[in-house]
C-alpha positions in Angstrom: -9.7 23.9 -3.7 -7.1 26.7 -2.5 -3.9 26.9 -4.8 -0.9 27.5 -2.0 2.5 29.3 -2.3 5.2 28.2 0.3 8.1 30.0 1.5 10.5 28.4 -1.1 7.9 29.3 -3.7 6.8 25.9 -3.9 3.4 25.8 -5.5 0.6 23.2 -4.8 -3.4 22.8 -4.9 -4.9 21.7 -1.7 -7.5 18.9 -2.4 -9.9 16.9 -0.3 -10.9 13.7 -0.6 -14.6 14.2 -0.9 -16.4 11.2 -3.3 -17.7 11.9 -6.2 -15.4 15.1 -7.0 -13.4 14.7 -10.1 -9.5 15.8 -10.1 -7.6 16.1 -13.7 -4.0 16.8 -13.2 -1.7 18.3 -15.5 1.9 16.8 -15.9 4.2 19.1 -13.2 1.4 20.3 -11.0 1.4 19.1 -7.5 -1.5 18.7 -5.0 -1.1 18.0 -1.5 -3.0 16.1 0.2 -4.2 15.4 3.9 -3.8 11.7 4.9 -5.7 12.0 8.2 -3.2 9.7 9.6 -2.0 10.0 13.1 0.5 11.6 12.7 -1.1 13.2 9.6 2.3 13.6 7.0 1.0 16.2 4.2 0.9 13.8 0.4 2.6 15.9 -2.1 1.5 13.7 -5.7 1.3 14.4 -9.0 2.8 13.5 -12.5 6.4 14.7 -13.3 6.4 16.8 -10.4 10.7 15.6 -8.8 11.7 18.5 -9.7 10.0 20.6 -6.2 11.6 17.9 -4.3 14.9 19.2 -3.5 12.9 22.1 -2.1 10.6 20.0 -0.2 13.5 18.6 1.6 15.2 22.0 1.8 12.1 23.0 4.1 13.0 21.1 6.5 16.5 22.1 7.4 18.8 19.0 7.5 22.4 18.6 8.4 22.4 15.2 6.1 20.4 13.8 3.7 20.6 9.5 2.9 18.8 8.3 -0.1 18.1 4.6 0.3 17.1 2.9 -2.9 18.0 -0.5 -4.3 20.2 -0.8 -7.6 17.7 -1.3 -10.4 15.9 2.4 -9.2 19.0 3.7 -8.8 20.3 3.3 -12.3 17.0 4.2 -13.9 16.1 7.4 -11.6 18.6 8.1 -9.5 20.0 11.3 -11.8 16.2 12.5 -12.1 15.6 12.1 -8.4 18.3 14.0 -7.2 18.4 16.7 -9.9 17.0 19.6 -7.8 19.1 18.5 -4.9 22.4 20.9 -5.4 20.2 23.8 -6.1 18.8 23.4 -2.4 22.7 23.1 -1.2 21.5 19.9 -0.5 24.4 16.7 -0.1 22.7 13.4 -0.5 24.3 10.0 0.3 23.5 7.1 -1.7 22.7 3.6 0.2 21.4 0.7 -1.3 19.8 -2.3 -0.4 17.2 -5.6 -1.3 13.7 -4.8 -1.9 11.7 -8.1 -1.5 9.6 -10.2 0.5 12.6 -12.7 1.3 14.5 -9.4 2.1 12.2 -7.8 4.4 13.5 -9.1 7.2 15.4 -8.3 10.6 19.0 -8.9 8.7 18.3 -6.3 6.2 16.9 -3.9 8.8 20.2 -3.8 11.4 21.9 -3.9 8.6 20.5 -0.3 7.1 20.6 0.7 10.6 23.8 0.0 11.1 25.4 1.7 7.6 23.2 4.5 8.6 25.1 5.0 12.1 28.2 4.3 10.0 27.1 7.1 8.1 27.1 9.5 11.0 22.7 10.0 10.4 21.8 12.0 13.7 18.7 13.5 14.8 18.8 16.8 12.3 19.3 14.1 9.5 16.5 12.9 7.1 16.2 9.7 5.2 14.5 9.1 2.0 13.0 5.5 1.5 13.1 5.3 -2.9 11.1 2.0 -3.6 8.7 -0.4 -3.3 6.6 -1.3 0.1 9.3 -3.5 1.1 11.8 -1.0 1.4 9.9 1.8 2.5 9.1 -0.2 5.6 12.6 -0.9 6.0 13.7 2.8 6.0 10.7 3.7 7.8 11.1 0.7 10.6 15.0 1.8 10.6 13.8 5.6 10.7 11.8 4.6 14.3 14.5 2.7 16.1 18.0 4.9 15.3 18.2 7.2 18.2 14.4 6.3 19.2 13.3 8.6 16.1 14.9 10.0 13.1 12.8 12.5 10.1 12.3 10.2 6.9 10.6 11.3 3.8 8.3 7.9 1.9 9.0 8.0 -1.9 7.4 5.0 -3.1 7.5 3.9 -6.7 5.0 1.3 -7.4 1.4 1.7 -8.2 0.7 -0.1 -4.9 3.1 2.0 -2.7 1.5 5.1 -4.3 -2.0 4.4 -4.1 -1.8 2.0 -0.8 0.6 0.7 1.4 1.9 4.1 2.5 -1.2 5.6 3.2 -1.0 4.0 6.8 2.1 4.8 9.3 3.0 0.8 8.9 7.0 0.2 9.4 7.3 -3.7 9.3 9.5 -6.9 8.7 8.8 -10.5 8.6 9.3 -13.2 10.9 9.3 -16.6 10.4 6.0 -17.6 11.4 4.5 -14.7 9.4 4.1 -11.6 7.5 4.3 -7.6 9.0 4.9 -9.3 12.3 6.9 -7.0 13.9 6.5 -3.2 13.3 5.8 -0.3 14.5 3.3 3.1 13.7 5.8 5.3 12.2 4.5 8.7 10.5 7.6 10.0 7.6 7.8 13.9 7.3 5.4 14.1 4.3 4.4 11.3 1.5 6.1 12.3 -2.0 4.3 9.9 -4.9 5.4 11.4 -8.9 3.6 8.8 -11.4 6.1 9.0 -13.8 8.4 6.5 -11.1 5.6 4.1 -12.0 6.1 3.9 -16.1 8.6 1.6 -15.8 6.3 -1.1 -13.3 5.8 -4.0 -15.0 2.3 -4.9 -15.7 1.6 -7.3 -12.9 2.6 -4.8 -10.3 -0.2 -2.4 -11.6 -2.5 -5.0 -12.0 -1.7 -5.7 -7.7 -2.3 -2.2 -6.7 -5.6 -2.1 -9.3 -6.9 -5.1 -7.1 -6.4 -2.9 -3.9 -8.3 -0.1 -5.6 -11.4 -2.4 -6.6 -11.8 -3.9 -2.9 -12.0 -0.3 -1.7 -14.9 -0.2 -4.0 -16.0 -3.6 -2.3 -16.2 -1.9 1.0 -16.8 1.6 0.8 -18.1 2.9 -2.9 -20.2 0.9 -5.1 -19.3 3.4 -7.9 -15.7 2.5 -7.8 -16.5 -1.1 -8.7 -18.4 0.0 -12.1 -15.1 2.5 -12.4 -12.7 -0.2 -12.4 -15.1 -2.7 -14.9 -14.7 0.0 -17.4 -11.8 1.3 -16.8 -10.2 -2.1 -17.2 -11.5 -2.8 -20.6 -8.4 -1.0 -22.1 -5.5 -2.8 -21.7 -2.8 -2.1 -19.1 0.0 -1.2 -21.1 -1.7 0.8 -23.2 -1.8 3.5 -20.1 -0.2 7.0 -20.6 1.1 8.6 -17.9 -2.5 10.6 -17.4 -4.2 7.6 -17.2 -2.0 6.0 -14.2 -1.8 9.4 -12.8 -6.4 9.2 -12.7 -6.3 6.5 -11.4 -4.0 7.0 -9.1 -5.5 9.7 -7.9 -8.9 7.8 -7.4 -7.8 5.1 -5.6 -5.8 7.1 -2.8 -9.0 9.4 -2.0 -11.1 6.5 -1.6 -8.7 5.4 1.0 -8.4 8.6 2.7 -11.9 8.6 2.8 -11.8 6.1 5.0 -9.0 7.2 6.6 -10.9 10.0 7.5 -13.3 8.6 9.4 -10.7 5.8 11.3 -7.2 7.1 11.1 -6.4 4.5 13.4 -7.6 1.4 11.5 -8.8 -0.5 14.2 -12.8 0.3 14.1 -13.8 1.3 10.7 -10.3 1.1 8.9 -10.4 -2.5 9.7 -12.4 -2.7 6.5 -9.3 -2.0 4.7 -8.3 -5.7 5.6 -10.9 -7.7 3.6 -9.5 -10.4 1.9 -5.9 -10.1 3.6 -5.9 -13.2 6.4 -6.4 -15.1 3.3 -3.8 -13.6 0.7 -0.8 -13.1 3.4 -1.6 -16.5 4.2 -0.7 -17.3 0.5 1.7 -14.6 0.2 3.7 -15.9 3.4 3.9 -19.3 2.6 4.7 -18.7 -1.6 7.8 -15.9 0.2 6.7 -13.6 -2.1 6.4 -15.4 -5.3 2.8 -14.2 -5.3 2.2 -10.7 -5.1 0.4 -8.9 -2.6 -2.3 -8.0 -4.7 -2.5 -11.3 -6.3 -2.7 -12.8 -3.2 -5.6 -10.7 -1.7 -7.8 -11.1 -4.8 -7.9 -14.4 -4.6 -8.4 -14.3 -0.4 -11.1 -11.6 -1.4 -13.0 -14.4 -3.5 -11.9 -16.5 -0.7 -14.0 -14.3 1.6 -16.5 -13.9 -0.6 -17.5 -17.3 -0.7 -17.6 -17.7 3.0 -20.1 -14.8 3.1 -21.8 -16.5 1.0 -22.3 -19.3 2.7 -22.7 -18.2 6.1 -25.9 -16.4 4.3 -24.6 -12.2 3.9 -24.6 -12.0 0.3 -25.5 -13.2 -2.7 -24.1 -15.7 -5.4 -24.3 -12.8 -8.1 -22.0 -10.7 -5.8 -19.6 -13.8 -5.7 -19.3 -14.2 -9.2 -19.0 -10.8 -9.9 -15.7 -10.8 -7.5 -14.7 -13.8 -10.1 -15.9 -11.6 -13.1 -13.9 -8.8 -12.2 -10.6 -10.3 -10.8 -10.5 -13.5 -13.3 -11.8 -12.3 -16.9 -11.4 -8.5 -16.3 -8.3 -8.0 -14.8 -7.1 -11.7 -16.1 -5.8 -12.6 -12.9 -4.8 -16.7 -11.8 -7.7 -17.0 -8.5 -6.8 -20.4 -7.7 -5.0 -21.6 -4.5 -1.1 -22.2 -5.9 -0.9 -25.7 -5.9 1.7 -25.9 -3.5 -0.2 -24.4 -0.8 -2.0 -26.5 1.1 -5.4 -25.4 3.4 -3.2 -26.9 6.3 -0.7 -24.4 5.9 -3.3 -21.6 5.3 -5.1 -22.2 8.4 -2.0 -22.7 10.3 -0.5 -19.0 9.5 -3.8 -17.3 9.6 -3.4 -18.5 13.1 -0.3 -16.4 13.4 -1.7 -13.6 11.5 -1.2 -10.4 12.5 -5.3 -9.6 13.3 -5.1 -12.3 15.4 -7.5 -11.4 18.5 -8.4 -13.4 21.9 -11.1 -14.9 20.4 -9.0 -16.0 17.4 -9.3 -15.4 13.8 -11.8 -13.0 12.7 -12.5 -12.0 8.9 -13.8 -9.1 7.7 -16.8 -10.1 5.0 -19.6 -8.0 2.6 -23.1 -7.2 3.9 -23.5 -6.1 0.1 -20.9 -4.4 -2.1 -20.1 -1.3 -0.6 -20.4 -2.3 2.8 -19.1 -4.9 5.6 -20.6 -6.5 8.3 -20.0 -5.1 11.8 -21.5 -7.7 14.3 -19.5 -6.6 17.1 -18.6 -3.1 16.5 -14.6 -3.9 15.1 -16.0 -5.0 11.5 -15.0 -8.7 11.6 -16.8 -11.9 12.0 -16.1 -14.7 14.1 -16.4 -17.9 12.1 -16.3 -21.0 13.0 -12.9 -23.3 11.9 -14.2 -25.9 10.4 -16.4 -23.7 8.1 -13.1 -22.1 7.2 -11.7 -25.4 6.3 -14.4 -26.4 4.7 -14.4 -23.2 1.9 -10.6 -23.5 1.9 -11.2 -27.2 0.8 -14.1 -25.9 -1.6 -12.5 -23.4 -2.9 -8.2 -25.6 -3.4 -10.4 -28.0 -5.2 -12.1 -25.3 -7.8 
């Protein structure tokens, strides 16, 4: 650990991602840390920490700055985000817009690209995406096309976009057929996550980036598993900003654990997908109404009892993916009603990891570690035996 001045006098500790290292954070300090992305954006997090921001930005010397946020963020952080901003003789231009699944679509991105251009953005500009995963893939899919590249900076302010969905380079929208099917790998300038954005979450939306943070342990680290069984015993709202800010913490180094070994995603870092060609599924056809971690707890269950039956694990690991997700976290694992297996199977067909040999799935050898039959860490399955669990499992 190496504690770091910058030019501007903006102080940060340097931390690595090793497992089994413990990090405490106290409220306004910042640590940066390497994402081993490609590119690799620094990660500057921490708890109250907006107020370095301004010279974050300042750093990197831009004739404009555009803020896009949606309404609700704007009202209840707006002020505190750009606070620091005059004092870095910096000019900021406000631009809001949806920040939903229904949303994320090619109407709302030529629409921000087109205010955005209005705007007079150019090359020595920089946009800040302020929200959820939605809208940071706008900005950031927006941030690729204008001028074939413009500087962004990710601020996102859910548990999920903190811990998660911006760890990756992902810039996406919808289509009709499916979800995060057309996108590109876009890298912002550097990652900016302060947990005090996250306070005002509601309860489900921690509860969805909490699920991401247990499959890492389903894939990678036994240990975090155990973590998140105790951890969870306290109720969710009964969090202080310390305790989001641990936990945090923990579930972005055992991503960027992985990270560091497949900054690509497409050996290793495929791992990262288990349960998800069952909960977009969902989450595609629902438009949203589930959550993305809802969704992929239930596919993880999902994929859980496939492994089981095609013989990988246990029953005991099964029903402690029910244990965990159903009575732990209190989460609803049943197939929505209105979503029939017909439907599932036909936009898993469509999904996004579709290969030339179809549908693959990425399942357990034991907790802590996936199959990897044909060195990309996904199994070929047979479609009826997919049908056959979805029927199972709609029927529960």
């Amino acid at each position: 650990m190496t504690t770091l001045t910058t030019s501007s006098s903006i102080s940060f500790r340097e931390i690595s991602s090793e497992p089994g290292v413990s990090h405490l954070l106290a409220a306004g300090e910042m640590v940066r840390l390497k994402t081993h992305l490609i590119p690799d954006p620094p990660y500057y997090f921490g708890n109250r920490i907006t107020g370095q921001l301004g010279g974050l930005i300042k750093e990197q010397n831009p004739d404009r700055v555009y803020l896009v946020t949606n309404q609700m963020l704007l009202d209840l952080y707006g002020a505190e985000l750009q606070k620091s901003f005059p004092e870095n003789n910096l000019n900021v231009t406000v631009i809001t817009i949806e920040d939903t699944e229904e949303t994320k679509t090619f109407k709302t991105l030529e629409h921000l690209c087109e205010t955005l251009v209005g705007q007079n953005v150019s090359k020595a500009s920089l946009v800040i995406g302020f929200g959820g995963g939605c809208l940071t893939n706008i900005v950031g899919l927006a941030s690729a096309m204008i001028f074939r590249g413009i500087r962004y900076v990710e601020i996102p302010t859910t548990l999920m976009g903190v811990t998660d969905s911006s760890l990756s380079n992902k810039q996406a929208v919808n289509g009709r057929h499916g979800k995060n099917q057309f996108g590109v790998y876009y890298g912002p300038v550097f990652l900016f996550g302060d947990t005090q954005f996250l306070m005002s979450e509601p309860v489900g939306g921690k509860k969805s980036a909490i699920v991401e943070g247990i499959k890492n342990g389903w894939i990678s680290d036994p240990s975090l598993v155990d973590y998140f069984e105790a951890k969870l015993q306290t109720d969710l709202k009964d969090y202080t900003e310390q305790d989001i800010t641990e936990l945090s913490l923990k579930i972005i180094l055992s991503k960027l654990e992985i990270l560091k070994a497949d900054p690509t995603e497409k050996k290793l870092g495929m791992i990262l997908e288990y349960g998800h060609t069952f909960g977009h599924a969902m989450e595609f056809i629902t438009k949203g109404a589930i959550t993305h971690g809802m969704a992929v707890a239930k596919g993880m269950c999902i994929a859980a009892e496939l492994g089981n039956r095609l013989g990988y694990i246990s029953r005991e690991v099964v029903d402690r993916h029910y244990r965990i997700f159903g009575e732990t976290l209190g989460l609803d694992l049943n197939i929505p009603a209105n979503v029939s297996v017909e439907e599932m199977l036909h936009v898993m067909v469509s999904d996004n990891k579709k290969t030339l040999g179809g549908t693959k799935f990425v399942l357990l050898e034991r907790v802590g570690k996936c199959l990897n039959p044909d060195g990309d860490y996904q199994v070929k399955v047979p479609a009826e035996i997919v049908k056959a669990i979805l029927d199972e499992y709609k029927q529960r």
